[in-house]
N, C-alpha and C positions, 0 to 999 in steps of 0.2 A: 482405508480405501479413499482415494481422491473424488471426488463430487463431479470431476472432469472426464469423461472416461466416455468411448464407444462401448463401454458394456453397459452403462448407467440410462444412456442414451441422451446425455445434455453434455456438449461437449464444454460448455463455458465458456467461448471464445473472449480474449481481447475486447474486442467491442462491443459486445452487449454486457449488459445487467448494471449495476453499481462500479463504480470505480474506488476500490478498497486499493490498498499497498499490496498489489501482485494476487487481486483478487480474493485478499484472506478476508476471515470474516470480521464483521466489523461489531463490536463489542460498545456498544454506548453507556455501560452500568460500569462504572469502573471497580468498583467494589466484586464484577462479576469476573474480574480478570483471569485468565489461568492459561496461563501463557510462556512462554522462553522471550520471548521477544515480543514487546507492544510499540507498536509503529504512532507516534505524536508528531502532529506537523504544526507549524508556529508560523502562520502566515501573519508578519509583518514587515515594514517597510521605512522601521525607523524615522518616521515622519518628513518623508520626501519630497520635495516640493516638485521634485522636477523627476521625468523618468523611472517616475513609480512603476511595479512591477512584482517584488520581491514576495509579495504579499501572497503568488498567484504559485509562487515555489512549491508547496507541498501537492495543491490540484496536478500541477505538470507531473511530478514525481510519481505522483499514482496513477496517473496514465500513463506514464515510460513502463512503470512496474508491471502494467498487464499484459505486456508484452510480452513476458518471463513465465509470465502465467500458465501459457496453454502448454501441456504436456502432461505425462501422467507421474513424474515423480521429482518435480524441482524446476530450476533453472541450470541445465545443462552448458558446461562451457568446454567451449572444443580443444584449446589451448592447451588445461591442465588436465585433459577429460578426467572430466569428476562432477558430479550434481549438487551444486548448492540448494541450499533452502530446500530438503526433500522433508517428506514427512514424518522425520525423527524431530525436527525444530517448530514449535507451534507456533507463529505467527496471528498476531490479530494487530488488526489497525484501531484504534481509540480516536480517530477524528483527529479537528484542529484545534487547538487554545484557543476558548474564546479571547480576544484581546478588545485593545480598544485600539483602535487606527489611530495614528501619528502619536500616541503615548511613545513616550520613553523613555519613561521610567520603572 
């Protein structure tokens, strides 16, 4: 059962709470994984002197994703109609690589 639901009475919207990868849950024990798919985002910028940004890629990515979020069984696309990401695939997000900015190596 989805956490999102008018039976539950917390719909989850988009814009409130944590920003995880399409709202899943966020998993920080990696050894606690149990998962189909663990969402890693690698915010770096290859040491860029000029029009740095790249770094901000994985935050944008999980706010585009929450978008996908709100419904009660996936990400619905009209095209092929068919439901991605429904709750037979368990998703959790693991955060970002800790890195060191402008490494690169």
């Amino acid at each position: 059962m989805s956490d999102h639901s008018y039976e539950t009475g917390r719909l989850n919207l988009p814009f409130v709470g944590v920003s995880t990868f399409a709202k899943r849950e966020l998993v920080t024990d990696w050894s606690q994984i149990n998962a189909d798919v663990a969402v890693l985002g690698a915010p770096f910028d290859f040491g860029t002197q000029w029009r740095a940004g790249a770094r901000f890629g994985p935050r944008g990515i999980r706010e585009a994703s929450t978008l996908f979020s709100f419904g009660h069984s996936g990400a619905y696309d009209h095209e092929d109609d068919i439901t991605y990401l429904n709750e037979k695939v368990k998703i959790v997000d693991i955060g970002d690589a800790d890195i060191i900015h402008t490494d690169t190596e």
